[in-house]
VMD Tcl script that draws the C-alpha trace (Angstrom):
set ca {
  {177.25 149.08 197.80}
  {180.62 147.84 196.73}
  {183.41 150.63 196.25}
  {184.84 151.84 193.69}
  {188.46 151.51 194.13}
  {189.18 152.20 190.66}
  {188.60 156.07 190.68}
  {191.10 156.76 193.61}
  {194.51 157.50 192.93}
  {197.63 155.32 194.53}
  {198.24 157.46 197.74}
  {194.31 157.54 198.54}
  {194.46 154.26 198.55}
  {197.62 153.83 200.67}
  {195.34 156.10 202.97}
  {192.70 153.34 202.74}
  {194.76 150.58 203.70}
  {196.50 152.45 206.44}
  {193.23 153.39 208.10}
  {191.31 149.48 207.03}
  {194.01 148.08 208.87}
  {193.89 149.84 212.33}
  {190.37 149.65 212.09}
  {191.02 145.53 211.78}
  {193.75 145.91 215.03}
  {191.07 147.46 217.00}
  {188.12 145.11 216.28}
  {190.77 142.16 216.57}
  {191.74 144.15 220.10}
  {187.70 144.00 221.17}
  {187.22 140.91 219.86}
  {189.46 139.14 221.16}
  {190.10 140.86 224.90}
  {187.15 142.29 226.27}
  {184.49 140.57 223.89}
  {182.59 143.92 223.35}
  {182.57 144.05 219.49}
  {178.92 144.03 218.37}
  {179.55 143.39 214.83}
  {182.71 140.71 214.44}
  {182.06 141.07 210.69}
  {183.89 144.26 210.70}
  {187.25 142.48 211.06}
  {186.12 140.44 207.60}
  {184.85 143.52 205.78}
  {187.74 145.65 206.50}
  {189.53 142.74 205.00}
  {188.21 142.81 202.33}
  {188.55 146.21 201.53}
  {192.60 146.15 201.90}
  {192.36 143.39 199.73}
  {190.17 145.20 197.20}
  {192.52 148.35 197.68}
  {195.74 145.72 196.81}
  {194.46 144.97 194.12}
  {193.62 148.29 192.63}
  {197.01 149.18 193.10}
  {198.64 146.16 191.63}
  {196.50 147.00 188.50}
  {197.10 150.51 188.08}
  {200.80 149.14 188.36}
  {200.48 146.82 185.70}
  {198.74 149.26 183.38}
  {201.89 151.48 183.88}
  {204.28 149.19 182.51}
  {202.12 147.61 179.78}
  {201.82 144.52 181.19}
  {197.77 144.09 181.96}
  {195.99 142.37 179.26}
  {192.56 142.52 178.84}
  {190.74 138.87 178.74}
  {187.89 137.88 177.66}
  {185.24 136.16 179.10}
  {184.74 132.30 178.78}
  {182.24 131.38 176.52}
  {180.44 127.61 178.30}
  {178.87 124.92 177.18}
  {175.10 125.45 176.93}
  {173.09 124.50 179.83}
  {171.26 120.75 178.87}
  {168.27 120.43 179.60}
  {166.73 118.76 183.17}
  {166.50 115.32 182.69}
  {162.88 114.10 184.09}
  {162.90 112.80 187.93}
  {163.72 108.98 188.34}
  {161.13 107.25 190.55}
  {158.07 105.39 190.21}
  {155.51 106.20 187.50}
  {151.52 106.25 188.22}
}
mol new
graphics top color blue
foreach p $ca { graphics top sphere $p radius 0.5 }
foreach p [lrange $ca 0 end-1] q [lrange $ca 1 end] { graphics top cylinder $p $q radius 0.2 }
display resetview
């Protein structure tokens, strides 16, 4: 279930980052000297979640001065259609 980052204010997610990133030391601790971590994905995930928590803040920032623009998605080309298979014919 992904997070929603979003809803928190700035100093939760300070709180968040703070407590993703020793969890990251001590998995990178485990990992790395005594080779007991049973999940190494942890380091990734946790991660991830600073990252996500970054970015949350950098938006709310943006928001506060004006600055964040809304975009809109790309419109693409439409799909062509699949071209029949090249080979020999029966």
């Amino acid at each position: 279930m992904k997070d929603n980052f979003t809803s928190l204010s700035v100093e939760e997610l300070k709180k968040e980052i703070q407590s993703s990133s020793e969890e990251v030391r001590k998995a990178r601790f485990q990992y790395g000297v005594t080779r007991s971590l049973e999940n190494p994905k942890q380091i990734r995930n946790h991660k991830k979640r600073i990252a996500q928590a970054l970015t949350a803040i950098r938006e709310k920032e943006l928001v506060a001065e004006g600055k964040l623009k809304k975009i809109a998605p790309k419109v693409g080309k439409p799909i062509p259609e699949a071209k029949p298979a090249k080979g020999k014919k029966k």
